[in-house]
N, CA and C atoms as a LAMMPS dump frame, in Angstrom:
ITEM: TIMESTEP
0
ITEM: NUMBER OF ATOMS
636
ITEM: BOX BOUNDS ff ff ff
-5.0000000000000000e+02 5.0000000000000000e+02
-5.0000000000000000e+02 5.0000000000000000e+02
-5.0000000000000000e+02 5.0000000000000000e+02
ITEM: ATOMS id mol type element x y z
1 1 1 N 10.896 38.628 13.145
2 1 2 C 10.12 37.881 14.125
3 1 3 C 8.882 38.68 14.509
4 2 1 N 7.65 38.165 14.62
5 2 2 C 6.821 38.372 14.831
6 2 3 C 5.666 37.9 15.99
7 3 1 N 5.753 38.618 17.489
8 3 2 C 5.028 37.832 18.919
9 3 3 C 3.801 37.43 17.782
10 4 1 N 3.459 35.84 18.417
11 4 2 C 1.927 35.701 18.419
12 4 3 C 1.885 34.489 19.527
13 5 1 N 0.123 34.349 19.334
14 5 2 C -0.028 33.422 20.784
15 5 3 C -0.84 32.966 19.467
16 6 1 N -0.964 31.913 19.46
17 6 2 C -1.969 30.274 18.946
18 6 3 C -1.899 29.174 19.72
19 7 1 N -2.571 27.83 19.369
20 7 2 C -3.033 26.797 19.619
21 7 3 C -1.807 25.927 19.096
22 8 1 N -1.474 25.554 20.008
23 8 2 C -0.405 24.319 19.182
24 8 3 C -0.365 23.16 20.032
25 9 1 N -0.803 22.105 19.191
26 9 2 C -0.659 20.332 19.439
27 9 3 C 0.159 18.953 18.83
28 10 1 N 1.228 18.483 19.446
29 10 2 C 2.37 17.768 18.422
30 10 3 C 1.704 16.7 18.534
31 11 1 N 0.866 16.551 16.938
32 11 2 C 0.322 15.246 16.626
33 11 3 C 1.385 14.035 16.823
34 12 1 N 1.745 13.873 17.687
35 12 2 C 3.087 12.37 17.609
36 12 3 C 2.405 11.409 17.99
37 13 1 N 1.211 11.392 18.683
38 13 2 C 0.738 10.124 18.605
39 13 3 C -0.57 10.514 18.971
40 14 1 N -1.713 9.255 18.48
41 14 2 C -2.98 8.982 18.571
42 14 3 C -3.688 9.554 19.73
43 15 1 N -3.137 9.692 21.227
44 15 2 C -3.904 10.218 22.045
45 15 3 C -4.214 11.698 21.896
46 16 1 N -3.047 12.046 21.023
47 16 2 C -3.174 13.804 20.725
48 16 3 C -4.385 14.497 19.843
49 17 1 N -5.095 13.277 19.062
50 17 2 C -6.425 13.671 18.716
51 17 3 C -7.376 14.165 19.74
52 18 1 N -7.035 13.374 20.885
53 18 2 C -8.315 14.091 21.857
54 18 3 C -8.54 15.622 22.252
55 19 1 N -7.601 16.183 21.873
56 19 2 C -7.449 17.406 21.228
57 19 3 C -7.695 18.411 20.3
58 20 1 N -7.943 17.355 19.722
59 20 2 C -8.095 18.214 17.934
60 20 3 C -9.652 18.239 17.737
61 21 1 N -9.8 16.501 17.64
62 21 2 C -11.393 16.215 16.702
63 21 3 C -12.751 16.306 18.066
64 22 1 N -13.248 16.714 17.192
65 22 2 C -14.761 16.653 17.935
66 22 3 C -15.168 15.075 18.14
67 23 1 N -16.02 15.237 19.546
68 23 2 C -16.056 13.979 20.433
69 23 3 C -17.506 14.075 20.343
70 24 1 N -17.935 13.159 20.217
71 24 2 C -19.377 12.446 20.697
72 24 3 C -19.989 12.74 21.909
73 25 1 N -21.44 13.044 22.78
74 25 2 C -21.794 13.05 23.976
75 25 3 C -21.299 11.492 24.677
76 26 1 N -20.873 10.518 24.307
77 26 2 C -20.113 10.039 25.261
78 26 3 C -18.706 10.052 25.379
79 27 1 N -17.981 10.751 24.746
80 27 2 C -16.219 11.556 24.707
81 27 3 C -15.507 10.684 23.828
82 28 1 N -16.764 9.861 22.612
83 28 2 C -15.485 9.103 21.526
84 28 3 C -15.702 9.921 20.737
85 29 1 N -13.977 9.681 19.376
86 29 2 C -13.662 10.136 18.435
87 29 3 C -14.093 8.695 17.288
88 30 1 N -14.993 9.408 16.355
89 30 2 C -15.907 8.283 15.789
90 30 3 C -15.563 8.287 14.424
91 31 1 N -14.692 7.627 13.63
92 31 2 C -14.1 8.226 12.216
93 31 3 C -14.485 7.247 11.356
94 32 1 N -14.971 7.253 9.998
95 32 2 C -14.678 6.22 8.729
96 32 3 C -15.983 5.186 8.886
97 33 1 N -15.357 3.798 8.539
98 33 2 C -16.671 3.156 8.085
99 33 3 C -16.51 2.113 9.272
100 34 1 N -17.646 2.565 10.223
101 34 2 C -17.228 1.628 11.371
102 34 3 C -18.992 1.803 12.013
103 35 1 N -19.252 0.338 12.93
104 35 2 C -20.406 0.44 13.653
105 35 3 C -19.647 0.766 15.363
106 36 1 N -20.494 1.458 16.111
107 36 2 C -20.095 1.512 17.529
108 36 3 C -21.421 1.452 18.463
109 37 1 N -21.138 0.275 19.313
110 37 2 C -22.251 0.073 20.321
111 37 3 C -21.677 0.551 21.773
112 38 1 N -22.098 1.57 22.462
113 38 2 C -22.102 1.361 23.919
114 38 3 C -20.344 1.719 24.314
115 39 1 N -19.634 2.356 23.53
116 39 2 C -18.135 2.522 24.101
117 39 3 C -18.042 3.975 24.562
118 40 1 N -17.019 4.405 25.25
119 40 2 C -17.131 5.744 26.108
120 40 3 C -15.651 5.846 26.466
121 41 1 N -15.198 7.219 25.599
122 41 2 C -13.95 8.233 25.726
123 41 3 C -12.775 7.167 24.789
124 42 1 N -13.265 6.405 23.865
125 42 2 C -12.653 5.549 22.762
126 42 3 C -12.022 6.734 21.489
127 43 1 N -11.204 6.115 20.914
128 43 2 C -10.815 6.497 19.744
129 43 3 C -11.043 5.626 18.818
130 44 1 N -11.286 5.72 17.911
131 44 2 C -12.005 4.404 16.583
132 44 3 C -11.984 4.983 15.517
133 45 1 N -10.981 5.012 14.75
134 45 2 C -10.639 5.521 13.218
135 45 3 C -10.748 3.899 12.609
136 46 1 N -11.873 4.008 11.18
137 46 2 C -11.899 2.598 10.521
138 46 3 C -11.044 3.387 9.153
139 47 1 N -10.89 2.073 8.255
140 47 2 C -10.468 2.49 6.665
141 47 3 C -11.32 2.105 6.192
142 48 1 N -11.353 1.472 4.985
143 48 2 C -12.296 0.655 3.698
144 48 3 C -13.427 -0.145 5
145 49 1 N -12.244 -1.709 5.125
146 49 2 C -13.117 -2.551 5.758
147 49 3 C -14.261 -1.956 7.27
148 50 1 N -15.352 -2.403 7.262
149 50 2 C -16.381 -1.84 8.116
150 50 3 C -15.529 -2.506 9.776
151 51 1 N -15.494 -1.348 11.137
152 51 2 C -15.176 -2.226 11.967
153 51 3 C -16.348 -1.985 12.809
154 52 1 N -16.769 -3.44 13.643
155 52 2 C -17.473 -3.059 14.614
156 52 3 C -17.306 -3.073 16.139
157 53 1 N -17.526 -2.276 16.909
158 53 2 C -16.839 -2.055 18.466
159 53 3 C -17.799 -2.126 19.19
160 54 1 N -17.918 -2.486 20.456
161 54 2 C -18.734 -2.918 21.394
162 54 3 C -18.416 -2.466 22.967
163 55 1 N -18.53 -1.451 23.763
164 55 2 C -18.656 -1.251 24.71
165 55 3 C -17.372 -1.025 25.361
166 56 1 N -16.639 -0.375 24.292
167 56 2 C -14.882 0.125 24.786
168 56 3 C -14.784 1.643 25.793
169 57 1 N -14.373 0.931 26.499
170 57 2 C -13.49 2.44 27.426
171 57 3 C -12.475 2.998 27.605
172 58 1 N -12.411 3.914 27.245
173 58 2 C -10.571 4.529 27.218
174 58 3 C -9.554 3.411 26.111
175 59 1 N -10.213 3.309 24.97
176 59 2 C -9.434 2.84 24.12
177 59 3 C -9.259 3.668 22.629
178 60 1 N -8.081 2.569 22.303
179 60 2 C -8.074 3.812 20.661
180 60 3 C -7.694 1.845 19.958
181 61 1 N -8.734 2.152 18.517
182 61 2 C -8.875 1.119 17.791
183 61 3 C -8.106 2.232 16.384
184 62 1 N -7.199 1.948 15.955
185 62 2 C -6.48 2.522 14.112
186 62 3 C -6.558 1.194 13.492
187 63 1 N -7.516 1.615 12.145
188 63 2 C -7.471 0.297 11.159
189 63 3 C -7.529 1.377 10.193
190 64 1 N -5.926 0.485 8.879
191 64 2 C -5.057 0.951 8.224
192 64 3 C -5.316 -0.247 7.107
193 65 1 N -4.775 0.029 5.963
194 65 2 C -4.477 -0.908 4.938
195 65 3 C -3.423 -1.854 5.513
196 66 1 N -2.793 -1.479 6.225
197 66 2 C -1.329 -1.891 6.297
198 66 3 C -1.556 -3.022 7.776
199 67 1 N -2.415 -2.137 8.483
200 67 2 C -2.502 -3.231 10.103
201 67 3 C -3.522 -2.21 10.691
202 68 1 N -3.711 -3.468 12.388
203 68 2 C -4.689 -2.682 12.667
204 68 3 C -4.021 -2.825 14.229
205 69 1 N -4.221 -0.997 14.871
206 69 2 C -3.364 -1.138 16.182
207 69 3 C -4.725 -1.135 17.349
208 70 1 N -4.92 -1.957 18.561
209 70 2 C -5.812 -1.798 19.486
210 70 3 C -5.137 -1.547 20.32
211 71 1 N -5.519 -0.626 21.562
212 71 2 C -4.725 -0.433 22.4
213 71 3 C -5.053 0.442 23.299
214 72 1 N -5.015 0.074 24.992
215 72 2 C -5.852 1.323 25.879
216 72 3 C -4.779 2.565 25.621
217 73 1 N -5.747 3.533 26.279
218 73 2 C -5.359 4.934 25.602
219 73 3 C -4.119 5.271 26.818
220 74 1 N -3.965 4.649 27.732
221 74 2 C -2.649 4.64 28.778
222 74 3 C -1.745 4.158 27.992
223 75 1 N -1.505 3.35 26.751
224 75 2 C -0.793 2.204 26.395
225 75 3 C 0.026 2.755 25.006
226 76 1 N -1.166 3.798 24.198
227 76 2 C -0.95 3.901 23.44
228 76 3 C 0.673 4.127 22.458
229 77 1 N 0.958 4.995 23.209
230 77 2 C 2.357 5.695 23.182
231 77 3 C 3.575 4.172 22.607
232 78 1 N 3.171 3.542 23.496
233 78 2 C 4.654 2.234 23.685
234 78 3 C 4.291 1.876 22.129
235 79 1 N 3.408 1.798 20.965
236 79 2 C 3.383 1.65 19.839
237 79 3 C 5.225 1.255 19.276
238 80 1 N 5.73 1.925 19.761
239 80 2 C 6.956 1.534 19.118
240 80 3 C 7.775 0.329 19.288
241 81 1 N 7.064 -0.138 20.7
242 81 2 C 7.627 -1.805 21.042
243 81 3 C 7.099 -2.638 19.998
244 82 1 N 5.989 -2.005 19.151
245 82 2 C 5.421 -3.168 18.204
246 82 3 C 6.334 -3.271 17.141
247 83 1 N 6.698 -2.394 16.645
248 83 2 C 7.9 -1.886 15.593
249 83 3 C 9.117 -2.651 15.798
250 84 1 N 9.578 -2.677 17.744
251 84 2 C 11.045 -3.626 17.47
252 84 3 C 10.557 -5.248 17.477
253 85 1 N 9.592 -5.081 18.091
254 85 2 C 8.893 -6.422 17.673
255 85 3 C 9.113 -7.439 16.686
256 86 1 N 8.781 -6.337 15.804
257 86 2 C 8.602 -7.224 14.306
258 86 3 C 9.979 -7.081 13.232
259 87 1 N 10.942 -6.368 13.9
260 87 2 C 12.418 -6.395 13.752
261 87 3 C 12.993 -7.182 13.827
262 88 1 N 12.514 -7.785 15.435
263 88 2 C 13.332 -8.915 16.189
264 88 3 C 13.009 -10.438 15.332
265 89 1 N 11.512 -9.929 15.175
266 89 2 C 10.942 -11.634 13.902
267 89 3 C 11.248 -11.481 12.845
268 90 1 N 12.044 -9.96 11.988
269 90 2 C 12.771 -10.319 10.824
270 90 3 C 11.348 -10.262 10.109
271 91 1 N 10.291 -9.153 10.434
272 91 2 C 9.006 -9.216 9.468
273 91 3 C 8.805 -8.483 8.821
274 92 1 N 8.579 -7.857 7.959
275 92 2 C 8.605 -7.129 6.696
276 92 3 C 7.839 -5.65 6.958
277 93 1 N 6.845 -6.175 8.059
278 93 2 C 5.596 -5.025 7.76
279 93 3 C 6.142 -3.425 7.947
280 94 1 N 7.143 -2.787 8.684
281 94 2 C 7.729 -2.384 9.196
282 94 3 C 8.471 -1.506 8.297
283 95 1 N 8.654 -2.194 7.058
284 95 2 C 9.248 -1.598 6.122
285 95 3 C 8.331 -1.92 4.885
286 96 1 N 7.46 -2.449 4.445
287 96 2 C 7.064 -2.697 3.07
288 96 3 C 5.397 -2.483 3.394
289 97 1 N 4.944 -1.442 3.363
290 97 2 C 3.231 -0.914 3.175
291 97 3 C 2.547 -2.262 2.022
292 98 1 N 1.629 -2.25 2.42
293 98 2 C 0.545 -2.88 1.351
294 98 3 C 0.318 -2.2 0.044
295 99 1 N 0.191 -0.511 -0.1
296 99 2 C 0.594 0.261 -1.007
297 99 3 C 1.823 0.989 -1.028
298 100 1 N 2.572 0.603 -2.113
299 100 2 C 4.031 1.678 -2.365
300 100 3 C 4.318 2.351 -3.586
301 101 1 N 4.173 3.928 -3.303
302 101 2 C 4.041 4.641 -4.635
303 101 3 C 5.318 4.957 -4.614
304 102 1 N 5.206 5.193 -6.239
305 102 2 C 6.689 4.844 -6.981
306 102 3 C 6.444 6.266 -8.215
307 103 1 N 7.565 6.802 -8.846
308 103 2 C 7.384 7.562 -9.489
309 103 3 C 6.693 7.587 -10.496
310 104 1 N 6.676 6.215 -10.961
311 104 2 C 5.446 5.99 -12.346
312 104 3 C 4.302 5.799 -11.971
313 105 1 N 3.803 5.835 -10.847
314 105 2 C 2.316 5.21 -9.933
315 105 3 C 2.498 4.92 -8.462
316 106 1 N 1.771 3.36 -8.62
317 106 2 C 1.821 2.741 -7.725
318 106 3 C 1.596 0.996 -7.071
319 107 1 N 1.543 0.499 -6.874
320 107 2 C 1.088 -0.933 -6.993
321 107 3 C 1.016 -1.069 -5.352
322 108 1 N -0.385 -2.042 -5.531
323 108 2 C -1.09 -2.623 -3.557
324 108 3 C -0.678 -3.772 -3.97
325 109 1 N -0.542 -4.141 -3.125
326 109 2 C -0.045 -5.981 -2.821
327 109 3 C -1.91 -6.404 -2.057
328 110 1 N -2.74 -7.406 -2.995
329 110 2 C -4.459 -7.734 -2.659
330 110 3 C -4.003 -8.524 -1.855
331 111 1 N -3.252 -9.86 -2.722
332 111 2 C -3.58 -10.827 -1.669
333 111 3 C -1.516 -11.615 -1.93
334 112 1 N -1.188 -12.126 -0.762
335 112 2 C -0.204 -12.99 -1.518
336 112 3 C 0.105 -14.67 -0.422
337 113 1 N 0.74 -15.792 -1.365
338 113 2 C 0.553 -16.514 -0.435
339 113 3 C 2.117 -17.801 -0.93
340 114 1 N 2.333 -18.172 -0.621
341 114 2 C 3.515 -19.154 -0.622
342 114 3 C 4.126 -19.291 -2.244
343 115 1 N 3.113 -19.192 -3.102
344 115 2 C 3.772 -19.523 -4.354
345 115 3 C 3.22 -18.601 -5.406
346 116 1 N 2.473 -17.477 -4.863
347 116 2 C 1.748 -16.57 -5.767
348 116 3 C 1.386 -15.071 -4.785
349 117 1 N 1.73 -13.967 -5.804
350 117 2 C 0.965 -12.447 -5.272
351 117 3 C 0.198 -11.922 -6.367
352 118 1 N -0.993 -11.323 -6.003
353 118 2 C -1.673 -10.593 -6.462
354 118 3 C -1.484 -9.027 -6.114
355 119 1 N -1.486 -8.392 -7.701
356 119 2 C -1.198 -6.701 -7.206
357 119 3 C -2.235 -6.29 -8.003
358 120 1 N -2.196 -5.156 -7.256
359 120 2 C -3.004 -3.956 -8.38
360 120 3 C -1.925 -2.82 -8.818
361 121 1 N -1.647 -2.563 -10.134
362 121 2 C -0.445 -1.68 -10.42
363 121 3 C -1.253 -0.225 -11.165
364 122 1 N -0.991 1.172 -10.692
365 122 2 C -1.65 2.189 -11.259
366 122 3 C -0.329 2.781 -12.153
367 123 1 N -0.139 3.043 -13.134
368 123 2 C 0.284 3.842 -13.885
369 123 3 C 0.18 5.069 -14.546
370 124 1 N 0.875 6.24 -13.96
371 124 2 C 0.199 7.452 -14.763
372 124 3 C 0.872 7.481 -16.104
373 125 1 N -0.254 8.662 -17.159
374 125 2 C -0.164 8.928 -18.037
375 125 3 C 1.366 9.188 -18.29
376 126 1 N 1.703 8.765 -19.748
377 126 2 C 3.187 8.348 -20.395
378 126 3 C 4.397 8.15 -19.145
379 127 1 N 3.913 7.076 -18.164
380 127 2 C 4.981 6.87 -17.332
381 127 3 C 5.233 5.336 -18.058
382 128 1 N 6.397 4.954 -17.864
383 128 2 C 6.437 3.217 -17.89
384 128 3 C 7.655 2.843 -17.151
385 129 1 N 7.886 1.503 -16.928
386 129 2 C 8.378 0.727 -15.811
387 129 3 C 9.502 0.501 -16.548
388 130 1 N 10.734 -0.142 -15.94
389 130 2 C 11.785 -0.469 -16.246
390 130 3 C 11.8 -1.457 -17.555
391 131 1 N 12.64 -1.816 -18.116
392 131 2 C 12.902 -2.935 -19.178
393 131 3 C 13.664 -4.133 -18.168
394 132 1 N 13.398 -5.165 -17.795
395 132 2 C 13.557 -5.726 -16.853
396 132 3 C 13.32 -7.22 -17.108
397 133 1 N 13.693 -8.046 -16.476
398 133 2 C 13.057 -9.867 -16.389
399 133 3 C 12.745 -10.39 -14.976
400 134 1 N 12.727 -11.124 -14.522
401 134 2 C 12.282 -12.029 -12.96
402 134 3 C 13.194 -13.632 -13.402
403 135 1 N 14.129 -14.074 -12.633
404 135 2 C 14.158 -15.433 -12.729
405 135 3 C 13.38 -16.292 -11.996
406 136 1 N 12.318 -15.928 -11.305
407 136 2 C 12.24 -16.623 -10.558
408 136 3 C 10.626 -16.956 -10.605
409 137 1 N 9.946 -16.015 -11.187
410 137 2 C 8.469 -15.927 -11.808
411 137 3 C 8.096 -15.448 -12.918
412 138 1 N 6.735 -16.43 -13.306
413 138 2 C 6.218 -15.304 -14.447
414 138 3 C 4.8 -14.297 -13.499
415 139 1 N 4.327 -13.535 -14.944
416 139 2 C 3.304 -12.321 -14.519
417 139 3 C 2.266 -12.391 -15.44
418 140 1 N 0.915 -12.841 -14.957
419 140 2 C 0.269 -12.651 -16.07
420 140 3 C -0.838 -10.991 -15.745
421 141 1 N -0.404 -10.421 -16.993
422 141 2 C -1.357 -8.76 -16.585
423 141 3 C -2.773 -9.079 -16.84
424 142 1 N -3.669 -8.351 -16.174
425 142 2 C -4.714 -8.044 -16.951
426 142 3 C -5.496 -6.588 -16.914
427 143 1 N -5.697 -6.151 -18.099
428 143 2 C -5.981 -4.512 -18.111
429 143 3 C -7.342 -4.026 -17.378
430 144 1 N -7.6 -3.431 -16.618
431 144 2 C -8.638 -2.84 -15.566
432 144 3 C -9.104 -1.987 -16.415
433 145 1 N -8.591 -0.956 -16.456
434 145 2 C -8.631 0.58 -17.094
435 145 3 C -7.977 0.707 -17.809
436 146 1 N -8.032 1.507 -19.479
437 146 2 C -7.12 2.373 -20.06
438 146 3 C -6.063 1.453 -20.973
439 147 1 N -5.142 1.752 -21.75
440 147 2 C -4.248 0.866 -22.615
441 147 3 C -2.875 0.75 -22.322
442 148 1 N -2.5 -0.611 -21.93
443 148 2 C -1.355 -0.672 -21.439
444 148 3 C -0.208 -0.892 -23.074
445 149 1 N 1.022 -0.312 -23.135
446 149 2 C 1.784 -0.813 -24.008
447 149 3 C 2.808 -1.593 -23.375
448 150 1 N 2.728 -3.009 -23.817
449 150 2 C 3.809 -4.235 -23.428
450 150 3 C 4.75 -4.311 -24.735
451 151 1 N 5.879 -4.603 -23.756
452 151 2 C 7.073 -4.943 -24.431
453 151 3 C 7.541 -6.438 -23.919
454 152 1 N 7.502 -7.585 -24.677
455 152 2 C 7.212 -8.862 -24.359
456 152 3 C 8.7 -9.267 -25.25
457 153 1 N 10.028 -9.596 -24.769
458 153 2 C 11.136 -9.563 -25.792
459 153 3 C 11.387 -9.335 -26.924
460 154 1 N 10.819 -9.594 -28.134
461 154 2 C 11.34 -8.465 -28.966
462 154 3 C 9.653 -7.609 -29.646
463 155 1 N 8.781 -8.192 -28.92
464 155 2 C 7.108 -7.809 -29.497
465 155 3 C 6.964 -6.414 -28.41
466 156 1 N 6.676 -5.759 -29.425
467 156 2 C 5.801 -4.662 -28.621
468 156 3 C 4.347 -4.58 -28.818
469 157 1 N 3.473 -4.599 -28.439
470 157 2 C 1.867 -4.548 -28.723
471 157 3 C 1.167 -3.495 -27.093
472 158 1 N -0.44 -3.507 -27.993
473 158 2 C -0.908 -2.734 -26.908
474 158 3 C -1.904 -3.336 -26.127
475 159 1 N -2.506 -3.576 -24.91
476 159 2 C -3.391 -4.489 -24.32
477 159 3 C -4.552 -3.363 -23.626
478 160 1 N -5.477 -3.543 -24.127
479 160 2 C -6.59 -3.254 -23.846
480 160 3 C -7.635 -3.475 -22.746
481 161 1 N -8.515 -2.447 -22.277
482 161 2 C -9.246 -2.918 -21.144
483 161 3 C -9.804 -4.352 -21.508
484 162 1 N -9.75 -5.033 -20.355
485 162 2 C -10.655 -6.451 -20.285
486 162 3 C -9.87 -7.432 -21.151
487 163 1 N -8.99 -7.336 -21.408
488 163 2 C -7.344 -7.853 -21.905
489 163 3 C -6.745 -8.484 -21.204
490 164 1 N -5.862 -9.2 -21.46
491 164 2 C -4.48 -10.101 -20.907
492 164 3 C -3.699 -10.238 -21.391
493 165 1 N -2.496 -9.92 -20.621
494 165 2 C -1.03 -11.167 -21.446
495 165 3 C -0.561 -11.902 -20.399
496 166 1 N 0.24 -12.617 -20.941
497 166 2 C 1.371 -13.254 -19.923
498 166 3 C 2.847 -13.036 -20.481
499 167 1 N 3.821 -12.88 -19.381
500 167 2 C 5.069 -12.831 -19.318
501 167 3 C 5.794 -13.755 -18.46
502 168 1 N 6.636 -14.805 -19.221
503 168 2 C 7.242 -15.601 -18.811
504 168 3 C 8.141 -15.399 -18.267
505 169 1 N 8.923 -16.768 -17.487
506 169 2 C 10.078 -16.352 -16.433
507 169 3 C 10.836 -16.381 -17.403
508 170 1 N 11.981 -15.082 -17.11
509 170 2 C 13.618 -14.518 -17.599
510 170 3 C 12.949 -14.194 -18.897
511 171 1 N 11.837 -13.729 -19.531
512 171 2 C 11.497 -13.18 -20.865
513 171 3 C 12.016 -11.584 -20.709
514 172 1 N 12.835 -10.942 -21.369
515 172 2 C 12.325 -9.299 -20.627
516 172 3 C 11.375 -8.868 -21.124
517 173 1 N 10.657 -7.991 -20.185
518 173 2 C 9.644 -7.007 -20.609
519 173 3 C 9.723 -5.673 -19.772
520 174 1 N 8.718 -5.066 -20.428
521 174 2 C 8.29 -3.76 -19.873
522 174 3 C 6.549 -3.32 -20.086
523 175 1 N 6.428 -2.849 -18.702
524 175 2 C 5.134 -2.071 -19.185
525 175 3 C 5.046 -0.266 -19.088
526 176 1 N 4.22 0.181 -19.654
527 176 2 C 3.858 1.645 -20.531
528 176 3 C 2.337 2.138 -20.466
529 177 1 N 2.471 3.161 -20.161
530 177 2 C 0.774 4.158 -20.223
531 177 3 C 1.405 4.95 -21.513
532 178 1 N 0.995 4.721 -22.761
533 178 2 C 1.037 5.627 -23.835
534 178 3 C 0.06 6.794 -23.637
535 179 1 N -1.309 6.61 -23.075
536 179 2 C -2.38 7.542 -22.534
537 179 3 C -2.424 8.619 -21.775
538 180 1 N -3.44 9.682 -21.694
539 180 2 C -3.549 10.208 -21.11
540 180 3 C -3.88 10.426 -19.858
541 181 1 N -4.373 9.221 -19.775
542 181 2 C -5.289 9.017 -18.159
543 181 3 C -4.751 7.161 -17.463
544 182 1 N -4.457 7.151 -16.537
545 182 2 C -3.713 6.594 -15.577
546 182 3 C -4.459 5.367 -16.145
547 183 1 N -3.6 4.114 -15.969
548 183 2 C -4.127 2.655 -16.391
549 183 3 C -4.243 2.112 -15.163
550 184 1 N -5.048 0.975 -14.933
551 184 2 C -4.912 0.139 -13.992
552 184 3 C -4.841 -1.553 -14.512
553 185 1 N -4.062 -2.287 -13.756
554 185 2 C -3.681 -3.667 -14.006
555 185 3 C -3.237 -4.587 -12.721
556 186 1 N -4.254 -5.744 -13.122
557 186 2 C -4.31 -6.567 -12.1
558 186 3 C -3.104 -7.738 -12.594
559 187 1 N -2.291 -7.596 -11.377
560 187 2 C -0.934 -8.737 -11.867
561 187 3 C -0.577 -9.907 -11.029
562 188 1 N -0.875 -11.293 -11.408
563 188 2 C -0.484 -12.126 -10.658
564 188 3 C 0.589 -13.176 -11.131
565 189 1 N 1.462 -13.075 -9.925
566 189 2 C 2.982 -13.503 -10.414
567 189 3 C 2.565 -15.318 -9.797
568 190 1 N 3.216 -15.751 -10.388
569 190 2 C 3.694 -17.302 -9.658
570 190 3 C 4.625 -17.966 -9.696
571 191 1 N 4.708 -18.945 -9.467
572 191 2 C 6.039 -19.842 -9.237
573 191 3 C 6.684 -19.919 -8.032
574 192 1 N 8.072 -20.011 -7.433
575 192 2 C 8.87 -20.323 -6.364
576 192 3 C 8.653 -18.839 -5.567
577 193 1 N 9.391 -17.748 -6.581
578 193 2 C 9.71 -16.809 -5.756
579 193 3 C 9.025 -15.23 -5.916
580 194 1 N 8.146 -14.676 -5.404
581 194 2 C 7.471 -13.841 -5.276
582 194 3 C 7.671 -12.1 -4.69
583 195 1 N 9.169 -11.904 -4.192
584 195 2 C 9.775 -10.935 -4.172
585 195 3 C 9.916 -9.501 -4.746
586 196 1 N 10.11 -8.658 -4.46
587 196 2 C 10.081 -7.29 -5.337
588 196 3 C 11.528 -7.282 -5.44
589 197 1 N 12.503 -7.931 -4.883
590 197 2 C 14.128 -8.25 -5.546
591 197 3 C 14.645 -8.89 -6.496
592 198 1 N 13.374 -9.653 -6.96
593 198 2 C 13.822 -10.904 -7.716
594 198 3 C 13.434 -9.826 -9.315
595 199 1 N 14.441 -9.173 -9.768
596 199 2 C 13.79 -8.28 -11.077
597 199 3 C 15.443 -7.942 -11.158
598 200 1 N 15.819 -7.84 -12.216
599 200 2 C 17.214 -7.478 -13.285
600 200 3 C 17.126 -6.028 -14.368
601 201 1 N 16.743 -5.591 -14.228
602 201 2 C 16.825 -3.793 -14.679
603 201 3 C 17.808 -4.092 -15.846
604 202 1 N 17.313 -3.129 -16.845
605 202 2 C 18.461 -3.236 -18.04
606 202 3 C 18.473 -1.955 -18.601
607 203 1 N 16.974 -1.205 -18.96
608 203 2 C 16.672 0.362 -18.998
609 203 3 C 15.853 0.742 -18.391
610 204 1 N 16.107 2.264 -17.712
611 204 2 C 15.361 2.472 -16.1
612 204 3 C 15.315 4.486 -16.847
613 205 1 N 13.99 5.021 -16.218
614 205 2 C 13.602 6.283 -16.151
615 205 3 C 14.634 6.88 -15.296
616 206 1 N 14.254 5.834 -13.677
617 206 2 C 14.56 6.631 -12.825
618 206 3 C 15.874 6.328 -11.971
619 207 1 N 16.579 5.564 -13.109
620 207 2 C 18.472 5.675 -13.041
621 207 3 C 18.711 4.031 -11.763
622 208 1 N 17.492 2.948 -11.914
623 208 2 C 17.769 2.075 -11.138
624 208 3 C 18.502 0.777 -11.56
625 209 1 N 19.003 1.093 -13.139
626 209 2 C 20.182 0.339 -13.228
627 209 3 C 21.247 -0.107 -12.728
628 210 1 N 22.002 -0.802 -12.554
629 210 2 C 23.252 -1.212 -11.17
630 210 3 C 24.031 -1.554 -12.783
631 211 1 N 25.868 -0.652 -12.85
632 211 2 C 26.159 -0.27 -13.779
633 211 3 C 27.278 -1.619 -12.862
634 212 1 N 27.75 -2.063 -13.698
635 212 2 C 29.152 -2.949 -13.357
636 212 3 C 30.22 -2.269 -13.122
């Protein structure tokens, strides 16, 4: 053991930045891609999308891929009532991010809506996805970046940037980065059911077979 004296702050929640980050001459914390008119002792972290704020006091604005929390800076903390919130409505957000990385990559959920989702799926170099089917949708890929290898029931072929296939419902397939450098593929499923449950595993990397 060794005495020392330092600085210590338990980031557990958003007001604990007022601490950390450097503040503006009017006492906001000003982060990412955002416009701010006229607000004072605010917190305002943007992501991608641009936000614009207007004459906030003692607030904290977090915009996330996932959601966006507003909330006075007295308030902040109770964040977790939003959480049983969306428990109590049986809503997904809570548990399923907009992006979920997975050992072979990753895939964002763009857009999705009653009878169709749109993803973006990243694949690193020589990773590939289960051997698998959907009863309940098909998938049609299309290659972004780099060369995907499909396994389309008994066809194997390779799909190329600016490429497509389609994969029908209960066909099995699989997809593959034979490459060195990470692929990207835009995938939109349709039909009834649009789920990340609705998939039957048959050969798996990462042991997600369900053995009888």
């Amino acid at each position: 053991m060794i005495p020392s004296d330092f600085g210590w702050s338990d980031l557990g929640s958003w007001s604990a930045l007022d601490n950390i980050l450097e503040k503006d001459e009017w006492g906001n914390i000003l982060r990412g891609n955002l416009v701010d008119i006229g607000s004072k002792n605010s917190t305002v972290i943007a992501s991608d999308r641009i936000i614009a704020t207007i004459g906030l006091k003692d607030m904290v604005v977090i915009d996330t891929p996932d959601a966006t929390l507003v909330s006075s800076k007295e308030k902040v903390q109770e964040v977790r009532k939003v959480v049983e919130a969306l428990k109590k409505k049986n809503r997904e957000e809570h548990l399923v991010h907009r992006t979920v990385e997975r050992p072979s990559g990753s895939y964002t959920v763009l857009e999705k809506g009653s009878r169709y989702k749109i993803k973006r799926i990243v694949l690193h170099p020589k990773a590939k996805l289960s051997l698998q089917i959907h009863h309940h949708r098909s998938e049609h890929w299309v290659v972004i970046s780099g060369t995907a290898r499909v396994t389309r029931g008994e066809e194997v072929f390779d799909v190329h940037s600016n490429e497509s296939t389609f994969i029908p419902i209960s066909v099995k397939h699989r997809l593959e980065n034979p490459g060195l450098i990470p692929i990207q593929i835009i995938e939109v499923q349709n039909v009834d059911y649009v789920e990340e449950d609705d998939i039957e595993r048959f050969d798996d990397e990462y042991q997600r077979v369900k053995k009888e």
